[in-house]
C-alpha positions as CSV (number, residue, x, y, z in Angstrom):
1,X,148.1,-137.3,133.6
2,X,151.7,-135.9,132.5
3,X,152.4,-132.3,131.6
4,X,155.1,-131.9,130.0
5,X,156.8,-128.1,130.7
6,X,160.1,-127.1,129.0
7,X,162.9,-126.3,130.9
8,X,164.9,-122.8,131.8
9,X,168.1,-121.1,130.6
10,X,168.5,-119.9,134.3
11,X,168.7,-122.1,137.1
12,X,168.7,-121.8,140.7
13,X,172.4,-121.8,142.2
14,X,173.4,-124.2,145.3
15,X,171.1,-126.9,146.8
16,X,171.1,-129.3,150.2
17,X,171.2,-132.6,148.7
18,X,173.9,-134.7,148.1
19,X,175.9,-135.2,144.3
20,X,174.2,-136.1,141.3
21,X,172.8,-139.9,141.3
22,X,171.7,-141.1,138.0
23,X,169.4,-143.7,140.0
24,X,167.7,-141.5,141.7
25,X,165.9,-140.0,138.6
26,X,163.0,-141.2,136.9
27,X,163.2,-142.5,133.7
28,X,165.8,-144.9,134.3
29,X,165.9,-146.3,130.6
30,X,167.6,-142.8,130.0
31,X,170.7,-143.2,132.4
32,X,173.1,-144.6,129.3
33,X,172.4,-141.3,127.5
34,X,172.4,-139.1,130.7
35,X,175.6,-140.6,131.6
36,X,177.0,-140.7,127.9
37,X,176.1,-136.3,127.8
38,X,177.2,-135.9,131.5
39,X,180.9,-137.2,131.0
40,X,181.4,-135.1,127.4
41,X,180.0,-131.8,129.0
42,X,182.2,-132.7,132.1
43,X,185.1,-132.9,129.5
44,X,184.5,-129.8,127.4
45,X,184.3,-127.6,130.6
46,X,188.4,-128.6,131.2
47,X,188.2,-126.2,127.6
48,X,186.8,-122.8,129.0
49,X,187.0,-120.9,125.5
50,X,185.9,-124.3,123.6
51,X,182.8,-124.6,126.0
52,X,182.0,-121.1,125.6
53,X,182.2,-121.5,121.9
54,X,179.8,-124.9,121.8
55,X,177.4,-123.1,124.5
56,X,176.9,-120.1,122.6
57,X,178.2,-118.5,125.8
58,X,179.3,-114.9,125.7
59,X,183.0,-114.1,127.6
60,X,180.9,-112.9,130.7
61,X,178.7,-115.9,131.0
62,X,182.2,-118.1,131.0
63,X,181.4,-118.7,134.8
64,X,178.7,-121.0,133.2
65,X,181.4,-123.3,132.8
66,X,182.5,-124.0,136.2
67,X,179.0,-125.7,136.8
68,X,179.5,-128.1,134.4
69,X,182.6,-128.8,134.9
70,X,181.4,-130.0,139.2
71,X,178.7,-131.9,137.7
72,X,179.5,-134.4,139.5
73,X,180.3,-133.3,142.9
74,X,177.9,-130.1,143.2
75,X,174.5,-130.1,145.4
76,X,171.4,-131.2,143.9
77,X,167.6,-129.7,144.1
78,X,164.2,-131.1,143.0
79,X,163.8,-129.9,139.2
80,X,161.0,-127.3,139.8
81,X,163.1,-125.8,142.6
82,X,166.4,-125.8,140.1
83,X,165.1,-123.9,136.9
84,X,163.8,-120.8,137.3
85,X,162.3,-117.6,135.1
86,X,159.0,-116.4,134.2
87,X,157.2,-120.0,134.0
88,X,158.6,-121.5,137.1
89,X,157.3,-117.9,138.6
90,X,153.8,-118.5,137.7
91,X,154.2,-122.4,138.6
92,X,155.8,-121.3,142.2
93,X,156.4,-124.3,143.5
94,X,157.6,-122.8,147.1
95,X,153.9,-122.7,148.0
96,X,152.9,-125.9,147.1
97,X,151.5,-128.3,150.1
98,X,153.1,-131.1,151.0
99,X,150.3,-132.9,148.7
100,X,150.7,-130.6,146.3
101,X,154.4,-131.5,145.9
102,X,153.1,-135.4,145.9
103,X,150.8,-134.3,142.4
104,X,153.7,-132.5,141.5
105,X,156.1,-135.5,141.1
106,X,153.3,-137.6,139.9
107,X,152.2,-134.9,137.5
108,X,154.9,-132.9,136.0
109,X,157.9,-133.6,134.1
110,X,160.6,-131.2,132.8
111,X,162.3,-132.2,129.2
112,X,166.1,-131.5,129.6
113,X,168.9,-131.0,127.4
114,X,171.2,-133.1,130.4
115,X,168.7,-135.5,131.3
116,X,166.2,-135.9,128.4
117,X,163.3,-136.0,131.0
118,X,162.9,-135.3,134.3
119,X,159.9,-135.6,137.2
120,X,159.3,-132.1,138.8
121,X,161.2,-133.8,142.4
122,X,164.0,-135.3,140.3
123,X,167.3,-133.7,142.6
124,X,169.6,-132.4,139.4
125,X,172.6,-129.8,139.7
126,X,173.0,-127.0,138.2
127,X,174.1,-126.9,134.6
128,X,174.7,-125.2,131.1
129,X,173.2,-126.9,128.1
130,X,170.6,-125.6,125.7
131,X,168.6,-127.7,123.4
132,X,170.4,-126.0,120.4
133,X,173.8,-127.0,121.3
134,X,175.9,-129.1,119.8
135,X,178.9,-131.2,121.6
136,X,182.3,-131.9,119.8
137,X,182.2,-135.5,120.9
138,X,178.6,-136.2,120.6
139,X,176.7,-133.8,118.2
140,X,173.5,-132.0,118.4
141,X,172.0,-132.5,121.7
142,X,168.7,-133.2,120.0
143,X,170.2,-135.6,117.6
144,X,171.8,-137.3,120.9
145,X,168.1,-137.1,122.6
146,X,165.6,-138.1,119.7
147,X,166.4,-141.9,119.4
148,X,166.1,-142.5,123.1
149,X,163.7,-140.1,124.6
150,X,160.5,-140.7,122.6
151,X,160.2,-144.2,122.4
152,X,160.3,-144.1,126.1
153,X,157.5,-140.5,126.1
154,X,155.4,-142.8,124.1
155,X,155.3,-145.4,126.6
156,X,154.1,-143.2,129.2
157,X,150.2,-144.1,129.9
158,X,147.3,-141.9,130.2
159,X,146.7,-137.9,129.4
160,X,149.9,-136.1,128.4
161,X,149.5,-132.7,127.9
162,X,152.7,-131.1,125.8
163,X,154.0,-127.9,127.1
164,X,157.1,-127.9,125.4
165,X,158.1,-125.4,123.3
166,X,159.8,-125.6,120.0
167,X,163.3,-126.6,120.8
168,X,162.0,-129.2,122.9
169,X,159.7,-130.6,121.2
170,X,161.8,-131.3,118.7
171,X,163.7,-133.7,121.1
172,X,160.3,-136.4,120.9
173,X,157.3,-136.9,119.0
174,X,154.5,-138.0,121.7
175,X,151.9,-140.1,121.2
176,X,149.0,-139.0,118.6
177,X,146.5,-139.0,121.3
178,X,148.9,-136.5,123.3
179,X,147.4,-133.0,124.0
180,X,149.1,-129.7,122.5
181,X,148.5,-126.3,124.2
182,X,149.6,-123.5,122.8
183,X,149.1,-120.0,124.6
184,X,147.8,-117.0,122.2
185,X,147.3,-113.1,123.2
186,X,144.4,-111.8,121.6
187,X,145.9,-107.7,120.3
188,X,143.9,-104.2,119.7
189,X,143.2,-105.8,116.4
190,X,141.5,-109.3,117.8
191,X,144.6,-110.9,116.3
192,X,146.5,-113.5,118.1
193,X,149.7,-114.0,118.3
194,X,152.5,-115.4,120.4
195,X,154.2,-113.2,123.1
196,X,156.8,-114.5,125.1
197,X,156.5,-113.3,128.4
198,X,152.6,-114.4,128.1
199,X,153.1,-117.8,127.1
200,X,155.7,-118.7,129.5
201,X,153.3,-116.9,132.5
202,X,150.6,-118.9,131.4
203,X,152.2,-122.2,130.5
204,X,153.1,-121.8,134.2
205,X,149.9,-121.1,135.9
206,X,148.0,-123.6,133.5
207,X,150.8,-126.2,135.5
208,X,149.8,-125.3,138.5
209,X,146.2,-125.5,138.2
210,X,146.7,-129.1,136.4
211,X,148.8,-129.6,139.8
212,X,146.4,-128.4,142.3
213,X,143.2,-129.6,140.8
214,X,141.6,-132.8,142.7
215,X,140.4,-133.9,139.3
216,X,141.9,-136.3,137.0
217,X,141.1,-135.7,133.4
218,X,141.4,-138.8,131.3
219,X,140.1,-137.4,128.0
220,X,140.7,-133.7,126.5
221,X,136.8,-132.6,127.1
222,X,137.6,-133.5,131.1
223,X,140.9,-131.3,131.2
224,X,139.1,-128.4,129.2
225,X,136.9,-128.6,131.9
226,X,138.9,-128.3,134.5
227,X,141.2,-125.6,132.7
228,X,137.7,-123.3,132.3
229,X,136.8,-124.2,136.0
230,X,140.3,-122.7,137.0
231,X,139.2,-119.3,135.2
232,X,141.3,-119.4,132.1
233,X,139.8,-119.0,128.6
234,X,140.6,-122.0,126.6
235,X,139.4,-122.7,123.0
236,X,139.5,-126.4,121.5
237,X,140.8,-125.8,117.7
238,X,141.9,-129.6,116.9
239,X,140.8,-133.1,118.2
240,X,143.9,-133.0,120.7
241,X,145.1,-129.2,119.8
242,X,144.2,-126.8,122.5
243,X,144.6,-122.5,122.7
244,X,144.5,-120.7,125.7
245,X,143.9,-117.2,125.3
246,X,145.5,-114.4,127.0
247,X,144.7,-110.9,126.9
248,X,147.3,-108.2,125.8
């Protein structure tokens, strides 16, 4: 099984591991377009007001740049310890066990606007890059993504399970088999709708439990399963279309 969990605006400053090292990251068929995106963000940071521009930075978030512009030379952390916010939160991956953390990497994965795709103990820097941006020298980081990325998400074998959200899921199509969840708070009215805080909290526990759980669901039946086991209220609405509902 993969989850796949989008990644944070906000990341995590500093870390203890050495510089960045393409070869230490999974998914090594995407080094040539890691390497391609590192170099050009490296460049536009030497342009503070032109990377503030591109970024959709405001003037007091400039510092932003700085980070891309050490790339290269700043400390690395494993993914889940790098972004932060309300899903990595819920996810909390300080409390894991050690073979917790082993599920983890073998588990999880983190789409990227840097890296495309990364396992949840990839070590990455810190950076500034949203999946809406758009380079000078390269484009749209999607456009730069698409090509490359999802013939190698379609490769991967097994259950996926796509937490992504919009912007990044627009970076690959998965598989047809792949499993969507999308989280829904049920309102006064027994409407349900889409609430921010909510889905991220829950997108974040749901990849914990899928983390902690001895179980290995193979089929979408299995994971409902374990997801109900866990306490959440999940609802199947499409042959590989999951909601789970939250309460307002």
């Amino acid at each position: 099984m993969l989850v796949l969990l989008p990644p944070s605006e906000t990341k995590a400053d500093g870390g203890r591991g050495g510089p960045l090292d393409l070869d230490a990251l999974s998914f090594p068929e995407l080094n040539p377009a890691r390497a391609k995106l590192l170099d050009a963000l490296v460049e536009l940071a030497r342009d503070v007001p032109g990377s503030v521009a591109a970024l959709g930075l405001t003037e007091r978030q400039s510092g932003e740049v700085a980070r891309n512009a050490e790339l290269f030379a700043s400390p690395t952390m494993p993914a889940l310890r790098r972004y932060t916010g309300v899903l990595y939160d819920a996810l909390d991956v300080k409390s894991l066990t050690k073979a917790g953390l082993e599920k983890a990497h073998r588990r999880l994965a983190v789409t990227s606007s840097l890296f495309g795709v990364v396992s949840a103990t990839d070590p990455i820097p810190a950076y500034r890059l949203s999946g809406g941006n758009s380079l000078p020298s390269l484009g749209t980081v999607r456009g730069h993504w698409k090509p490359v990325l999802e013939p190698v998400l379609q490769q991967v074998e097994g259950l996926v399970v796509d937490l992504r959200s919009g912007t990044y899921s627009a970076f690959a199509k998965l598989r047809p088999d792949a499993v969507t969840v999308r989280v829904v708070t049920e309102n006064a009215h027994g409407e349900r709708v889409t609430v921010s805080h909510f889905n991220k909290a829950y997108k974040g526990r749901l990849a914990r439990e899928l983390v902690t759980t001895r179980a290995e669901p193979s089929t979408v039946d299995q994971l409902v399963k374990v997801i109900r086991k866990a306490g959440l209220v999940v609802e199947r609405t499409g042959e590989h279309a999951l909601e789970l509902v939250t309460e307002g």
